[in-house]
N, C-alpha and C positions, 0 to 999 in steps of 0.2 A: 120373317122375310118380306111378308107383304107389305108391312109398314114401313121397312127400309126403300122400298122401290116409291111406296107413297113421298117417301120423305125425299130423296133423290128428285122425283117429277115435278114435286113443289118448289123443291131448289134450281132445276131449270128454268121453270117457267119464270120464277123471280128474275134469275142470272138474264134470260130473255127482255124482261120486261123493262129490266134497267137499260140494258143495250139499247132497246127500243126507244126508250127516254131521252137518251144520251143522243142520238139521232135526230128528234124532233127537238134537239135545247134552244129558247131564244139566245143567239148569239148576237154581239154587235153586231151591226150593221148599218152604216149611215150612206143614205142615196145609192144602195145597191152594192156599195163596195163591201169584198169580205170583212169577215173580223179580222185576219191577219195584216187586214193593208190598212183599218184604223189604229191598230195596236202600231204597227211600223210606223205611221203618221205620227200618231204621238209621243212616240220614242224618238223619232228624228227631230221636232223641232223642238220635245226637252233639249238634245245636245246643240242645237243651232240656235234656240234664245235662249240656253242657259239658264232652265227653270226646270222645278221637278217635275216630271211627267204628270205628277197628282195635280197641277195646277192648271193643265191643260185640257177642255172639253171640245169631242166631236161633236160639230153645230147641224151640221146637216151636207150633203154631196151630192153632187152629178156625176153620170157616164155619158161624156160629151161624145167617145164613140166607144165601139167595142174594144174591150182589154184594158181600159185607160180610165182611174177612176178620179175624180177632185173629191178631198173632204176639205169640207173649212170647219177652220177650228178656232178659239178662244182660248187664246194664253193667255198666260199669268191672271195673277189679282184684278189686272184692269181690262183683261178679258181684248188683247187685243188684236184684230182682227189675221189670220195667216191662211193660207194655202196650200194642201199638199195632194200631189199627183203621186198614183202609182199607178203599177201595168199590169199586166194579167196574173202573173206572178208575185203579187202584192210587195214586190220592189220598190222602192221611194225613189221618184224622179226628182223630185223637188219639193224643198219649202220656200216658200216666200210671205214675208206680211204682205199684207193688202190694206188697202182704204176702205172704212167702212161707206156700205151703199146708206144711202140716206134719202 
């Protein structure tokens, strides 16, 4: 019986330790925006330039104010320059390309 309670306390603290993990995981996160509002970022402007989402990378974002986040991104092959806003609720207000800064 003793070794079964052993074996139960070991499997907690495991079950614990994962939880724990799962908690502290690096998640996306570009310029402070959640992950779920760079995953929506680049699921919406796959459908708005018409590229598979895998071609598209989070470049880097601001929180111009609170709730409201910019990522810029880098579509397609030629990496070209876009914009996407969302809000506290990691909602997509918009994509737009943009001109790159030079």
């Amino acid at each position: 019986m003793k070794n079964h309670r052993t074996l139960c306390r070991l499997a907690l603290m495991v079950s614990a330790g994962a939880v724990a993990a799962g908690c502290n995981s690096t998640a996306i996160r570009v310029g402070g925006a959640p992950e779920a509002s760079v995953k929506n970022c680049v699921a919406a402007a796959s459908r708005e330039f018409r590229v598979p989402a895998s071609s598209i990378v989070a470049d880097k974002g601001t929180t111009p104010r609170d709730g409201v986040y910019t990522i810029n991104l880098r579509v397609g092959p030629q990496g070209r320059a876009a914009i996407c806003t969302t809000d506290e609720n990691s909602a997509v207000l918009g994509v737009v390309h943009s001109r790159r800064q030079e």
